[in-house]
C-alpha positions in Angstrom: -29.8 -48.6 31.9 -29.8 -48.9 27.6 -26.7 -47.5 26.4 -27.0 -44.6 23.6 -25.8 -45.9 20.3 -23.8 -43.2 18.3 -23.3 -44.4 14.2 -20.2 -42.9 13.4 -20.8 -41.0 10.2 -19.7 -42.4 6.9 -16.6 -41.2 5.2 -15.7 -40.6 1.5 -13.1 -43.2 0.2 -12.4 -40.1 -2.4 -11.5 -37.9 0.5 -9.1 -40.0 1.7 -7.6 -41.3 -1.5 -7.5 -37.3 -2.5 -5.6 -37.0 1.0 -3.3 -40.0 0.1 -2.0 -38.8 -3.0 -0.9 -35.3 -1.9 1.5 -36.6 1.1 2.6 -39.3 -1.4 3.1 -36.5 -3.7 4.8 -34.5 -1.3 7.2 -37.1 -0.1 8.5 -38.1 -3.6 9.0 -34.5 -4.5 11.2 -34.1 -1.2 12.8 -37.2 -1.8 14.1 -36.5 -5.6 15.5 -32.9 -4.2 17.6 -34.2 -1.8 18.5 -37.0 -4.7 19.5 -34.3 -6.8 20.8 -31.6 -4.0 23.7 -34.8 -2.8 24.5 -36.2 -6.3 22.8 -39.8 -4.9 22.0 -40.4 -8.3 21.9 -38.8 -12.0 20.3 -35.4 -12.4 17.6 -36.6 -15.3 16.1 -39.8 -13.4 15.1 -37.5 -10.4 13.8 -34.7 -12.5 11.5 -37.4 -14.0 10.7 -38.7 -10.4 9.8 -35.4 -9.2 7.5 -35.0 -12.4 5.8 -37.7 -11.3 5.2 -36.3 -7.8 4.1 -33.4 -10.0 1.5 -35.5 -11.7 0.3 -37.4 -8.2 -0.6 -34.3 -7.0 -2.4 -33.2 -9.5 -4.2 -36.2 -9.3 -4.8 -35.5 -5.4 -6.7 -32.1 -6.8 -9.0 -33.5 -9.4 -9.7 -36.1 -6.7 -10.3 -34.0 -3.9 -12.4 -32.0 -6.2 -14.7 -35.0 -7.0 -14.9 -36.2 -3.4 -16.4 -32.8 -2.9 -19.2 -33.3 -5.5 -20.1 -37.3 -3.7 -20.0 -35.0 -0.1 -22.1 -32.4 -1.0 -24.8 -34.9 -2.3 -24.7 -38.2 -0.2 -23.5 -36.0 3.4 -20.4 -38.2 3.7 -17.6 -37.3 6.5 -13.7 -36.2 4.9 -14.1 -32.1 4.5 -11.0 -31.5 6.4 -9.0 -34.1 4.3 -9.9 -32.5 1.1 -9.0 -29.3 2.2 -5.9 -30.4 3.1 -5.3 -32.5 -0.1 -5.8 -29.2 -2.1 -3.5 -26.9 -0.1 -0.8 -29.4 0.4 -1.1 -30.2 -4.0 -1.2 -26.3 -4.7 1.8 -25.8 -2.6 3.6 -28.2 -4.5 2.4 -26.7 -8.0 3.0 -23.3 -7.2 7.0 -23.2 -8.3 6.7 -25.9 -11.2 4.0 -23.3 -12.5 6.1 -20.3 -12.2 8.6 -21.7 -13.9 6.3 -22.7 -16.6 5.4 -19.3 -17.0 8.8 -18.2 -17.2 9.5 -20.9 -19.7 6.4 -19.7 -21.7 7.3 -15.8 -21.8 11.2 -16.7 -22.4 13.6 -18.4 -25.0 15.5 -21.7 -23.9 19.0 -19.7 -24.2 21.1 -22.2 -21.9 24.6 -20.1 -22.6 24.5 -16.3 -22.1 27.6 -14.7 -21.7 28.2 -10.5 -21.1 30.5 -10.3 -24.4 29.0 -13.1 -27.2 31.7 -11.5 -29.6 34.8 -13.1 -27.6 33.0 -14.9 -24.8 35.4 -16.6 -21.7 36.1 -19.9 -21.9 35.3 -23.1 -20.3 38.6 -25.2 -19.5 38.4 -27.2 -15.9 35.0 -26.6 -16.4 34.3 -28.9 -19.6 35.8 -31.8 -18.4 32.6 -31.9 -15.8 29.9 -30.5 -18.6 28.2 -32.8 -21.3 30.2 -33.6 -24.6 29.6 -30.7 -27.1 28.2 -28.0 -24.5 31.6 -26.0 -23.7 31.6 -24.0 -27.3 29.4 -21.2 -27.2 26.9 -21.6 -29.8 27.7 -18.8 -31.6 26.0 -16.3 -33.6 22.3 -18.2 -33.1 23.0 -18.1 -29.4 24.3 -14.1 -29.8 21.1 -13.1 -31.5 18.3 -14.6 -28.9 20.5 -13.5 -25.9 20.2 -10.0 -27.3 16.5 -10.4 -28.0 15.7 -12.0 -24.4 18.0 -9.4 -22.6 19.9 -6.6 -23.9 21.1 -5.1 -20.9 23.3 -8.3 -20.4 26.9 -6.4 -21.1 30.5 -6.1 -19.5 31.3 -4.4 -16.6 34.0 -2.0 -16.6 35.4 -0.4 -13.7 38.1 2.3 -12.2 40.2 -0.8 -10.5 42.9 -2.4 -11.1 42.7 -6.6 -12.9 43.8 -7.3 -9.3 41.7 -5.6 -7.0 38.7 -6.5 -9.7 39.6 -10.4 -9.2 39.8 -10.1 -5.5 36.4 -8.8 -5.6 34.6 -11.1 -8.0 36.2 -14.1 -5.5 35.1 -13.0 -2.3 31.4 -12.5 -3.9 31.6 -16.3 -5.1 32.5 -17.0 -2.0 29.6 -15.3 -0.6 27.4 -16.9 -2.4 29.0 -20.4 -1.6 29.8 -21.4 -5.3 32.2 -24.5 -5.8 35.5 -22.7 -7.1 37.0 -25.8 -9.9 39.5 -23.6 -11.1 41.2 -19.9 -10.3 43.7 -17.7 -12.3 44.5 -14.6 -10.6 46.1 -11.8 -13.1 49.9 -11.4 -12.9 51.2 -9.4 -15.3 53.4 -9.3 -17.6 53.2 -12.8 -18.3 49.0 -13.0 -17.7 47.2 -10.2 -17.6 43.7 -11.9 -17.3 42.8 -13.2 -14.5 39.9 -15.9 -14.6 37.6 -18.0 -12.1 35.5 -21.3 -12.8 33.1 -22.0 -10.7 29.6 -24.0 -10.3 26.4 -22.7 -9.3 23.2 -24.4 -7.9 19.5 -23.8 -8.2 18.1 -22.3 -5.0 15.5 -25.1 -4.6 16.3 -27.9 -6.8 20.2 -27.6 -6.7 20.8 -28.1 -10.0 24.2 -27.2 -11.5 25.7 -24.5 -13.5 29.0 -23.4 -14.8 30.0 -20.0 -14.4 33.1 -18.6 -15.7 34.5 -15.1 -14.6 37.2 -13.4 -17.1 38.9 -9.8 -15.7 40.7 -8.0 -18.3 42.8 -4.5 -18.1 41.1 -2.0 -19.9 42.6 1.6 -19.9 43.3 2.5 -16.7 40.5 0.2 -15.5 39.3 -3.1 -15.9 36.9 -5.4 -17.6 34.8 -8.4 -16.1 33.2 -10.8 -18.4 30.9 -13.4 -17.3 29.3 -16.3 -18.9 26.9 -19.2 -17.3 25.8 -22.0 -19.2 23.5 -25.0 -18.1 24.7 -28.4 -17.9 20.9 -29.6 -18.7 19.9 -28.7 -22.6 16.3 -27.9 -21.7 15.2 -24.1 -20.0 17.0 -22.7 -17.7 14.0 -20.2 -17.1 16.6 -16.9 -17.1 18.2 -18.2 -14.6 21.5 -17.8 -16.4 20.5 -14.0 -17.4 19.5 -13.1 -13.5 22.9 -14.7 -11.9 25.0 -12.4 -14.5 23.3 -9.4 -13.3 23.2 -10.2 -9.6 27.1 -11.1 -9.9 27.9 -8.4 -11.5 26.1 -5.8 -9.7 27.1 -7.4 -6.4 30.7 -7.2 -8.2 30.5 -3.4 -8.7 28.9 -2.2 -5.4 32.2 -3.8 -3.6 35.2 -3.2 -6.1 37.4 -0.6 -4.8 37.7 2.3 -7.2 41.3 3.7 -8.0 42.0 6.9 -5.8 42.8 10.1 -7.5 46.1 11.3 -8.0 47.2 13.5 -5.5 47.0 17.3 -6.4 50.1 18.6 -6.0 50.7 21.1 -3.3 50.6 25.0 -4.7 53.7 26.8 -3.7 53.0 29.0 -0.9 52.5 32.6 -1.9 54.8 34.9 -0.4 53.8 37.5 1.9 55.4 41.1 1.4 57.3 42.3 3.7 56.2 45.5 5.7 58.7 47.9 5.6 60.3 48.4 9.4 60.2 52.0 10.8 63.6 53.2 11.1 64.6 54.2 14.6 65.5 58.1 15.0 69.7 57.4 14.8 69.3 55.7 11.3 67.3 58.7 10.0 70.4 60.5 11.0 
């Protein structure tokens, strides 16, 4: 009995180069986060890695796109492999894009601070920045901040330096920040309390320095917060949108002073009824 022959149908070396590139994309992008997440190696050599998983997968696009074009005219086999080449290369775009965007619509302002006038300073914090990035910048810096986001401003509240610098820890501590240095307020010798901390990117892990500054105001108190990027290219408001988020986080859980107690009314006195007298006393 003659055996039925089946020709296996021929596939497009673009399909599967297209394919290729993605998951080599993919893998290097993975690979320079979790560089950059552990401290493995220097921050700038894996940012330039992952750009070049950036560019492999756009490679793996423009491929996949003309290993469409040779299987729509020559009938070749390696559909599903472009298909997957493009999703797998999109996904991997999609947040380099955004930030792009971001980068596009804002100024690079890598130091914003609540109070540009008299801004809290770095101290356990520089020795870990770059040389020459722990001064504020100064008026330059003052005027874009105020352009890019105005509502960036202190936070004043009905609590006491101490209670305000209990609060602002525990929410670092929430949100897992690295505490390098912490002051609390102890008046009268310090009446500011401060807290130095460093704060990641959610994706890339990349660090920030955050300082924390709680002044007595009135019967109240002040917090000041500043955030400045240890890399001197965008930080996409990143900066800008962890000052509000602290400090809103920082005002929805400080405990407010009480009111002083109203003072108790002296009790009115009742007149007295006048008693009958009996018969005998009448007499």
């Amino acid at each position: 009995m003659a055996r039925r022959l089946t020709l296996a149908e021929p596939k497009s070396r673009l399909a599967i180069w297209a394919a290729r590139f993605a998951w080599f994309a993919l893998a290097v992008a993975i690979l320079s986060i979790v560089i950059v997440r552990t401290g493995f190696l220097e921050v700038v050599p894996a940012l330039v890695t992952f750009g070049g998983a950036l560019v492999c997968a756009v490679l793996a696009i423009l491929t996949a796109f003309a290993g469409a074009i040779v299987i729509w005219r020559q009938g070749l086999s390696g559909i599903g492999r472009l298909i997957v080449a493009i999703l797998v290369s999109t996904a991997l775009l999609a947040y380099p894009l955004y930030l792009g965007y971001r980068a596009y619509r804002l100024p690079a302002v890598l130091d914003v601070t609540t109070n540009p006038a008299n801004p809290p300073r770095f101290e356990v914090a520089a020795r870990l920045r770059p040389r020459g990035t722990s001064e504020y910048a100064g008026v330059e810096a003052a005027a874009k901040q105020r352009a890019a986001y105005p509502d960036i401003a202190p936070l004043q509240v009905m609590a006491s330096p101490k209670a305000a610098f209990d609060t602002a820890m525990a929410v670092v501590a929430k949100r897992k920040w690295t505490v390098v240095d912490a002051r609390a307020p102890a008046p009268p010798g310090r009446r500011e309390g401060t807290i130095e901390a460093i704060a990641r990117s959610t994706i890339m892990g990349i660090r920030d320095d955050v300082v924390i500054r709680v002044t007595p105001v009135g019967s109240g108190s002040q917090v000041d917060v500043r955030s400045a990027s240890r890399l001197r290219y965008h930080d996409f408001g990143d900066n800008a949108a962890r000052i509000r988020a602290l400090l809103e986080e920082i005002d929805d859980q400080v405990p407010t002073a009480e009111p002083a107690q109203k003072q108790a009314e002296p009790e009115k006195r009742q007149p007295q009824r006048r008693q009958p007298q009996s018969v005998n006393q009448r007499r």
